[in-house]
C-alpha positions in Angstrom: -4.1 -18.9 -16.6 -2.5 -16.2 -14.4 -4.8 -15.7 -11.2 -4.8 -11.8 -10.2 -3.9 -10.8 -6.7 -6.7 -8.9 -4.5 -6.2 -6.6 -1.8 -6.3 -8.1 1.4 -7.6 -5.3 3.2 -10.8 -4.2 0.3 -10.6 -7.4 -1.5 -10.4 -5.4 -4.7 -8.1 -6.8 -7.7 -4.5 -5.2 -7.4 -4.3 -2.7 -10.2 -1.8 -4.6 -13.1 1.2 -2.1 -12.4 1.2 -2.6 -8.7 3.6 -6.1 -8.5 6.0 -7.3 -6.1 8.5 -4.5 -6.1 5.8 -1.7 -6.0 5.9 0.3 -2.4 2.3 -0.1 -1.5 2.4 -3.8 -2.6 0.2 -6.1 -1.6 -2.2 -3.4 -1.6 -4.5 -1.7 -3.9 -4.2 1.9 -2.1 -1.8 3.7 0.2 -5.2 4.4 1.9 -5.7 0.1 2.0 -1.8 0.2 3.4 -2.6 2.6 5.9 -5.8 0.9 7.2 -3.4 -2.2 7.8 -1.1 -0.7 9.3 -3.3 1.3 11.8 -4.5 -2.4 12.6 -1.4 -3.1 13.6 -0.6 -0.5 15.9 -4.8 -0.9 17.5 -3.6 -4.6 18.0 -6.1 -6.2 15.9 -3.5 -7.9 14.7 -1.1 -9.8 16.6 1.5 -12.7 15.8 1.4 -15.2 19.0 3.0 -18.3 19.9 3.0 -19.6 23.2 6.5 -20.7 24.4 7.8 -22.9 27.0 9.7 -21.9 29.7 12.7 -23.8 28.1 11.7 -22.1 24.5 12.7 -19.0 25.9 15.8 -19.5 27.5 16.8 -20.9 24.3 15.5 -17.9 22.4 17.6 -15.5 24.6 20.6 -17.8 25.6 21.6 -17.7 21.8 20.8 -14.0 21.3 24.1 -11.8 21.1 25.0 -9.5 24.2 24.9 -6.1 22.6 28.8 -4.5 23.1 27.9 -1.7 25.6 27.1 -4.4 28.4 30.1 -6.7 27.8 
């Protein structure tokens, strides 16, 4: 049995045409994609880690000096 997809924003089942290569994927609306993305830019949603000191030297010791300041 194939389990449909819902809209994480509504909850609503994702219409049958809307699959993995649709634009408004994994949404149900552009309004649903538009609600989520002005979450985003509110800061309702956020993706945190905390890092150690030594986390971040690593993170930026192995990032690439862009040419104009070499």
């Amino acid at each position: 049995m194939i389990r449909r997809l819902n809209c994480p924003i509504c909850e609503k089942d994702l219409p049958l045409e809307i699959d993995g290569n649709h634009a408004i994927f994994p949404f149900c609306s552009q309004q649903c994609k538009f609600v989520d993305l002005n979450r985003w830019m509110n800061g309702e949603y956020v993706v945190s880690e905390t890092l150690s000191p030594e986390q971040v030297y690593e993170e930026l010791s192995q990032q690439e000096t862009p040419p104009e300041y070499e």
